[in-house]
N, C-alpha and C positions, 0 to 999 in steps of 0.2 A: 257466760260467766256464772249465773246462777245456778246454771247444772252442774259446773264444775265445784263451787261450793256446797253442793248440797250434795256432792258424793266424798266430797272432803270429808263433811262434818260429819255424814253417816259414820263411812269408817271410824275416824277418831271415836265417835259416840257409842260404838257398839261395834269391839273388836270382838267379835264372836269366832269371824272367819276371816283368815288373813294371804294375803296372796305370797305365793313360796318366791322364796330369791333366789335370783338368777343371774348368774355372773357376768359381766358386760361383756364378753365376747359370745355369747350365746345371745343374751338381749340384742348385740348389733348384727347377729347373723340372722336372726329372722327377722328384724328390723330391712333388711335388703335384701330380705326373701321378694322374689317376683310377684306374690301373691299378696304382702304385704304392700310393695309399692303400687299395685295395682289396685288394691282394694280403698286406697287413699288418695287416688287419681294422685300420684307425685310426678314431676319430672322432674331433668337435672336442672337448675337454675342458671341463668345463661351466665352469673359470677361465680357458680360454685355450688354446691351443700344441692339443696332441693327447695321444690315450691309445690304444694298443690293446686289442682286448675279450682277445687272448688273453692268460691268464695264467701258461704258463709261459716263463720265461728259456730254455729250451733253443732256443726258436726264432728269438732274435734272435744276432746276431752280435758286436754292437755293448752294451756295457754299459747303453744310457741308450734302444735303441734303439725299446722299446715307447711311449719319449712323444717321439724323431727321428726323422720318416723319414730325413729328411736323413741324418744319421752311420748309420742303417742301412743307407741306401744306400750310401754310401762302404763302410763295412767290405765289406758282400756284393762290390763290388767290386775291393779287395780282393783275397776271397779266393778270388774267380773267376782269380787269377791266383799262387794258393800253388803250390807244387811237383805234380806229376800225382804223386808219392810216396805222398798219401796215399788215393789208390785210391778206393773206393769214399766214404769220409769226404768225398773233396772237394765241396766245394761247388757245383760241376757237377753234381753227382750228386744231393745231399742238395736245392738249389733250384733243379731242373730248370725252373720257370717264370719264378722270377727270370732266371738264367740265359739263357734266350733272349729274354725281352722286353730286357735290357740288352745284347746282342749286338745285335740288331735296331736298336735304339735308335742305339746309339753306334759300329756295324762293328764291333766286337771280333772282330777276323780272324787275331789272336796269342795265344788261348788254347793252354794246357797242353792236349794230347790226352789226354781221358780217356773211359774204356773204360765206367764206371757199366756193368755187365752186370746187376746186379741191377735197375734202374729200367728198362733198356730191357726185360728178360724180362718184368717186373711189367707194361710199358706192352703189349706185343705181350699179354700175356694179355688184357689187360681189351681191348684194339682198338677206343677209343671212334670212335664215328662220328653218334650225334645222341644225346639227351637226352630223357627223359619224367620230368616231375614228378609220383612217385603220392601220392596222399590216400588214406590209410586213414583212413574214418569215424567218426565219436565212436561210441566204444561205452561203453551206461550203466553193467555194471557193474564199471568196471573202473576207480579213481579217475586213474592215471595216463592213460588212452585217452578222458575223456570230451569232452578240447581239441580231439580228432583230431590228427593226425599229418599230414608231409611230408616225403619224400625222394625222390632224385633217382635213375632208369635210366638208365644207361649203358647204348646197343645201339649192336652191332657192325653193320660197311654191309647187310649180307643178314639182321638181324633180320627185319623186314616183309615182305617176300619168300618168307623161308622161314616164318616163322611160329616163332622159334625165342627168341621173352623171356627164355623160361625161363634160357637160359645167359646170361645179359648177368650186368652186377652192377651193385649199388645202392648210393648212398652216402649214408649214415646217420649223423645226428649226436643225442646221447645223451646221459643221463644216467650217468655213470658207478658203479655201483653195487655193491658189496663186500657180501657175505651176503646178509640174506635179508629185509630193513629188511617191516615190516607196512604195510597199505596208508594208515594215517591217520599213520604216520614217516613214509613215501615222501613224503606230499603235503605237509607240514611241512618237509620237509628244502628238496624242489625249490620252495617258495615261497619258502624264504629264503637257495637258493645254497647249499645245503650237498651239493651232490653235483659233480663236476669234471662237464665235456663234453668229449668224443671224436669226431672222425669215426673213420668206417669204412667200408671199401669191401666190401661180404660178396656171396656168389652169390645174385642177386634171387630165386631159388626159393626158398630158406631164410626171407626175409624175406615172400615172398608166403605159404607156409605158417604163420610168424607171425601174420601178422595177418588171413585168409583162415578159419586153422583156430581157433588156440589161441584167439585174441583176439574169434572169432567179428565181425570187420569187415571192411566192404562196403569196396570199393577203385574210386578213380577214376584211371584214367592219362589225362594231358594232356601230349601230345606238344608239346616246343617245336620252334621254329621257329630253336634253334641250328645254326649252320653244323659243319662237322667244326671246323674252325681251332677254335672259338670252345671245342665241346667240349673237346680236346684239351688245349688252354689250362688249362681248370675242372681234368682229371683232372690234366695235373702239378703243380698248386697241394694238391690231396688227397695226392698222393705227399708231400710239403712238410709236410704237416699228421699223419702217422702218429706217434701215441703223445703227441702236441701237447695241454696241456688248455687248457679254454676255463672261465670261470664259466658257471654252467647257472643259467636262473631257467624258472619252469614260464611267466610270465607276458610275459617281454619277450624276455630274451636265453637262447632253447630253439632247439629242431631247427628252427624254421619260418624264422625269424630268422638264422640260421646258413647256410642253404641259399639264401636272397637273398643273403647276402654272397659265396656260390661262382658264382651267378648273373652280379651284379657286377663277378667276376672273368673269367668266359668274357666279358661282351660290359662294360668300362668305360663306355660311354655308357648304361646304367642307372643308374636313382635309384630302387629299390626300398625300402631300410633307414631311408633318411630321414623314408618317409611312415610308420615304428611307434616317434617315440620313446619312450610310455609302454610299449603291450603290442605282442605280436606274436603274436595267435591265430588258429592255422594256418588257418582257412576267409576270414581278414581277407588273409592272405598269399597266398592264391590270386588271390582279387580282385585283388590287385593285380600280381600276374605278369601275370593274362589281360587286366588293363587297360592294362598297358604293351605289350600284343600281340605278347606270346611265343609263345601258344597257337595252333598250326591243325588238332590234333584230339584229341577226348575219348570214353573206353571207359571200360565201367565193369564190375567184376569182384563179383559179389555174391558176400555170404560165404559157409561151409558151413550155418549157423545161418538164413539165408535161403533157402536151397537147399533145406534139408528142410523149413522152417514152409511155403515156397510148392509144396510138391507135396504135405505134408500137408492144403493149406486146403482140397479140395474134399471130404474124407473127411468120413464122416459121425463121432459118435458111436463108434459099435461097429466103424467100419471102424478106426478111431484105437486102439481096443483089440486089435482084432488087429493092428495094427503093433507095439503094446508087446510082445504077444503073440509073434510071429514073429522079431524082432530077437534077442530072448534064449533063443527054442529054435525052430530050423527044422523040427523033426518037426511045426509046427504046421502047418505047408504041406500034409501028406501028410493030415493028417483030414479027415471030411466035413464037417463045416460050413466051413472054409476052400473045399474046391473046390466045393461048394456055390454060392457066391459067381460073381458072372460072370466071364470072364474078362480083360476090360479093368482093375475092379475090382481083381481079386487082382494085376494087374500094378502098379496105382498103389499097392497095398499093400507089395508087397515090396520095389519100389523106396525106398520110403520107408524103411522097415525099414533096409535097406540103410546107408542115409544117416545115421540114429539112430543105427546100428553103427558108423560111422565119425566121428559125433560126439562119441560115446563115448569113443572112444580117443582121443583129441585129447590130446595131452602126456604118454599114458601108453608106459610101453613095450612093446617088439612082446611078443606074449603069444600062445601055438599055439592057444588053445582061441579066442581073439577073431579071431586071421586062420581058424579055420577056419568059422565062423559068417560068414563078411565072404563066402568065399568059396563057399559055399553058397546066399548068398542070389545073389550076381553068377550062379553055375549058374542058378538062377529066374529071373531077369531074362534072362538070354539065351534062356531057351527062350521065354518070355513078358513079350517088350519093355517097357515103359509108351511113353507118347507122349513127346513131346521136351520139358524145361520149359520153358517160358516164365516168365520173370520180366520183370513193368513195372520199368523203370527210373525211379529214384524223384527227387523235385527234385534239380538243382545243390547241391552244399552250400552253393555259393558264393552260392545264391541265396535267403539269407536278408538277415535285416535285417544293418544294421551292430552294430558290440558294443559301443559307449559308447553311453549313455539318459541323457539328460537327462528328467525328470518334472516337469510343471507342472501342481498338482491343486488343484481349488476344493472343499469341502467345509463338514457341520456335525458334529458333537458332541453330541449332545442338542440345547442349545438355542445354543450358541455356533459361531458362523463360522467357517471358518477358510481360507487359503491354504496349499498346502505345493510345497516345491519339493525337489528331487532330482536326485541322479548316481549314476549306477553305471558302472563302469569297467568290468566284462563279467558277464555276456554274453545270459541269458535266462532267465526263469522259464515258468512253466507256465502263464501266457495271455499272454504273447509272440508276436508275428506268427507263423505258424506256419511259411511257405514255409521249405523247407530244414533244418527240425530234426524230431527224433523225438517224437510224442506222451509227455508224460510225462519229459522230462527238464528240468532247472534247475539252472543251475548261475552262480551269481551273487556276483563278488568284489569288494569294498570300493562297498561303497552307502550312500550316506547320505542323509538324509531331514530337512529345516529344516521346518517349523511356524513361519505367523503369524498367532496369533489376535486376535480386533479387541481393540479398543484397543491394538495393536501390539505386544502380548507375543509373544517369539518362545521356541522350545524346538529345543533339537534331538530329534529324535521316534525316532530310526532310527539306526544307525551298523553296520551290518553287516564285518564281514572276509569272511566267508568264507558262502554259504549250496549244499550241494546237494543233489539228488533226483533220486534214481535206480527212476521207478518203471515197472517192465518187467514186462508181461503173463505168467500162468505161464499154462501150456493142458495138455493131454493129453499131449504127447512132453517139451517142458520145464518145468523148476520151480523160476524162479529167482527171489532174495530179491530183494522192493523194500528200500531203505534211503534217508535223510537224513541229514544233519547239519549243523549250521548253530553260528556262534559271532558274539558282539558286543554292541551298547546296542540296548536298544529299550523304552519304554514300556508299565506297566502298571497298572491300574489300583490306585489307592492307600485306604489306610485313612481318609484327610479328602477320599474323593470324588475327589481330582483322580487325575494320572497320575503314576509314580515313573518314573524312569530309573533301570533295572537292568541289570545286566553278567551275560549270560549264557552256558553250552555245553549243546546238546543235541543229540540224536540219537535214531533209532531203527529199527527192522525191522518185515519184516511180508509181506503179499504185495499183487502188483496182480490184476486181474484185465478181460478183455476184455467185456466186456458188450453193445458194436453192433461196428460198422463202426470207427468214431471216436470211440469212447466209453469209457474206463476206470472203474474201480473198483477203490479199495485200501483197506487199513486194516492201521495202523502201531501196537504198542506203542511208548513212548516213553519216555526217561529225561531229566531236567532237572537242572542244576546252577547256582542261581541265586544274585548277589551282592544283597539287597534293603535298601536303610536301613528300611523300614518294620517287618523281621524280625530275633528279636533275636539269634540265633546270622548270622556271619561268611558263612556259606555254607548254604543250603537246599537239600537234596535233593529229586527230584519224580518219580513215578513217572505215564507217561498214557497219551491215543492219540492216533492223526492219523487218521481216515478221511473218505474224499472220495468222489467224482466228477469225472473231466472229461470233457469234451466237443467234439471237433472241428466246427463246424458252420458255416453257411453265412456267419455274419458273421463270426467270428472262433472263438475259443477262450471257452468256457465253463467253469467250477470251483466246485463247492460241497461245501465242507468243515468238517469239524468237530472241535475241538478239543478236549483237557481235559489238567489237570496236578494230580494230588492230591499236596501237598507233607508232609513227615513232620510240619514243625508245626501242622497241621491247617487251611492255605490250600488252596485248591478253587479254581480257576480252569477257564473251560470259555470257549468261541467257537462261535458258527455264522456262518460267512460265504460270502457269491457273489460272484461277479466274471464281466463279460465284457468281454472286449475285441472293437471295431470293427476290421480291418484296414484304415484309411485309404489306407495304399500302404504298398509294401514297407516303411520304416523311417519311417512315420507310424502310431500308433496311438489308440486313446482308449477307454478302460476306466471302465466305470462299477464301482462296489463297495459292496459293504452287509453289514455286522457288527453284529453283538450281542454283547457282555461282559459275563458274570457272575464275581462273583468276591467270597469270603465275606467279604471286606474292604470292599466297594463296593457300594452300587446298581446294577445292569443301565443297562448302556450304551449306544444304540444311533450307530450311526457312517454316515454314506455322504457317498461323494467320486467326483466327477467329475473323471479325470486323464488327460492330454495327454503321450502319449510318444512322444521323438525319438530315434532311433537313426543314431547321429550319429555315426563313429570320429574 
């Protein structure tokens, strides 16, 4: 409100320079220029007229300006033409992309001379010259990182040439986040908008070490095929956007969602935003960058956590213990059973070490006794190389299924028939097509599930929010926790035989473990929090476990798992069930499944269904 008064008053106070008039079908035709509604994040408003996504006033000019483009163009008009008094404030300066698209536009040849030295020093810094879009990969245990991520490089004309990324900068848009919120508040907050959004333009090294080191994720750069102009354009709309909030949803209107609409700004004749009105999940927003044929090349930077599992893999046993061995005291280098060892051998060992040593310290601070172990082993290694790694590069992420599943499943019941149909909004369980995702992860939001059994009775059988599962192999160098949690309705078996619809939260810990090639192994204790009408206290506590098996194999994904919940008022529920899925084609699949239910309220139940899933965004 004060900015907009204080360019009010200017003008009034000092009509020196006056903005030229322009007739209102001219005003409303660049008012609904692409480039206009883009540069103002508008969409159509689900009653009518428009709305912009950002939601602070700081950035319009105009009182009403977040649902007119129209009067926000006029005022920025305006006050492209207030006194050059106010220096660096003027809006020359503050919407430098406004600013010359409406020069461009209309010859504005009698602007106020202004100096903006801060926007031009900012703009020579950063010296955008083309654009890469990087993917950091979903990483499982990390409930914010398992969407994966997207933001945009900025490199200057002799990045490629010189080989020099590392100084470019990145612009990142966020969650903006105050203390120190736990990781099942963070996920809560950002499903329902409770955190503001931020761009930001920070040194790409900072951001590469983020999510490289700390974050342990694998990184894809896709160069587009922006012109400089087009760049240049994008980066002064970011100068435009500093300290700007946005609403943040983890699911629609996040970083992925955000960085299409700066897309939209470099080149207007994109239609990126339109194709996510429900969600925008970041490997869905890829797809569709590289299908509107932005992309002409893709690198791919594995993480540090990949780095040392893939130089650890050919170690035997006992070579893997003298890595543990070595990393945390180098005198072990100098006894006989290390040089013992051959010497090829003791070079993949210490390298590795090496690496575990530098995994280690990942987010802690610098510490004399850990750099002098770091740099002890780097003495090793130089005197006795290892060979160069090799890392396979692993599928596209892009080239997984799509993230809405419709489900169409024919099955019995004991001895009753039934059809059941199904949606889920995103995005994959654990015998899902598998191209493109990590063994062992699920992460599956708002699913529900109709039942119709013959003689037309229908139920609803399933009502999921929220289901995920993070189950990550522990081995000899790391040791990390598998976890789930999952909240919503879903059916169980009842004390007159049939099935109850109960309202439940659960969760639990545990570990994975490798067992082949493509083959897991975990087991999870578990805790339950159930609403049941068949029980006569309000809420029932349940204490269990979850251990399984899956299986990557040649037709699909395999899973046999087993369940149990002993509740405090002396209910006993337990499951054994399989499932495998067919990959029909990418985002075709067909799952067969087969369950048994006991449960001390009910007869042994046994279940199998035949289901048709379409991965359909």
């Amino acid at each position: 409100m004060l900015k907009r008064l204080a360019y009010l008053a200017l003008c009034v106070c000092a009509p020196l320079y006056a903005a030229p008039h322009i007739d209102q079908q001219r005003l409303q035709q660049l008012a609904n220029d692409p480039f206009w509604i883009s540069i103002g994040h508008y969409e159509t408003a689900k009653l009518g007229g428009w709305r912009s996504y950002v939601s602070d006033p700081k950035f319009f000019l105009d009182r009403d300006g977040a649902h007119h483009p129209d009067a926000e163009l006029a005022a920025t008009l305006n006050a492209l033409y207030a006194p050059a008094s106010t220096s660096e404030r003027h809006a020359q300066c503050v919407y430098p992309a406004r600013a010359r698209w409406l020069k461009a536009q209309l010859g504005l040849n009698d602007l106020p001379q202004i100096e903006c030295a801060e926007f031009k020093q900012w703009f020579k810094d950063v010296s955008p010259h083309s654009t890469v879009m990087i993917f950091p990969a979903a990483y499982l245990n990390s409930p914010s990182s398992m969407f994966g991520h997207t933001l945009l490089r900025i490199d200057q004309a002799d990045v490629q040439s010189n080989h020099t990324a590392l100084l470019s900068y990145a612009i990142n848009f966020g969650a903006y986040i105050e203390g120190s919120d736990n990781s099942i508040l963070y996920a809560w907050k950002g499903l329902m908008g409770g955190y503001p959004g931020l761009f930001a333009l920070v040194p790409y090294q900072e951001k590469l070490a983020e999510y490289r080191s700390l974050e342990n994720r694998d990184l894809w750069e896709y160069r587009l095929n922006l012109t400089q102009v087009e760049t240049e354009r994008m980066v002064e709309h970011v100068w435009e956007l500093k300290q700007i909030k946005f609403d943040y949803f983890f699911f629609d209107e996040n970083c992925s969602y955000r960085l299409l609409e700066l897309l939209q700004v470099a080149r207007p004749s994109l239609r990126l935003t339109e194709q996510f009105p429900l969600t925008a999940i970041p490997t869905d927003t890829v797809k569709a960058v590289k299908d509107a044929g932005l992309v002409e090349r893709i690198d791919y930077r594995p993480s540090r956590e990949r780095e040392l599992l893939s130089r650890a893999q050919p170690l035997s046993h006992e070579e893997q213990q003298w890595v543990l061995n070595v990393s945390t005291d180098q005198k072990q280098l100098q006894t006989a059973g290390f040089k013992a060892l051959p010497r090829d051998r003791q070079a993949l060992i210490v390298d590795a070490a090496y690496r575990l040593e530098r995994y280690r310290a990942n987010g802690l601070e610098r510490d004399t006794e850990r750099s002098q172990r770091s740099f002890e082993l780097l003495r090793a290694i130089n005197q006795n190389p290892p060979p160069e790694l090799q890392i396979e590069r692993p599928s596209l992420p892009e080239d997984g299924h799509q993230s809405r599943t419709w489900q169409l499943g024919v099955g019995t019941r004991d001895d009753k028939a039934f059809a059941e149909y199904g949606l889920r909004m995103a995005y994959h369980d654990l015998n899902d097509n598998a191209e493109g995702f990590p063994l062992g992860a699920q992460i599956e939001i708002l699913q529900m599930k109709l039942r119709q059994y013959e003689g037309n009775h229908w139920q609803l059988q399933q009502l999921d929010l929220a289901t995920i599962r993070s189950l990550t192999p522990r081995n000899e160098l790391l040791q990390p926790w598998s976890w789930q949690v999952t909240g919503g309705l879903e059916r169980v078996p009842g004390k007159h035989d049939d099935e109850t619809l109960v309202s439940h939260v659960n969760g639990g810990a545990g570990g994975t473990w490798q067992l082949g090639q493509d083959t897991l192994g975990f087991v999870l204790g578990t805790v339950r929090v159930e609403h049941n009408a068949d029980f006569a206290g309000f809420i029932a506590p349940a204490a269990g476990f979850n251990s399984g098996l899956l299986w990557k194999n040649p037709l699909g994904n395999f899973s046999l798992e087993a369940k149990g919940d002993y509740f405090t008022n002396g209910e006993v529920r337990r499951s054994l069930s399989l499932n495998q899925q067919w990959e029909l084609s990418r985002n075709l699949g067909l799952r067969l499944s087969a369950q048994r239910e006991f449960s001390q309220l009910a007869t042994p139940v046994n279940e199998v269904m035949l289901e048709l899933k379409w991965y359909h965004y």
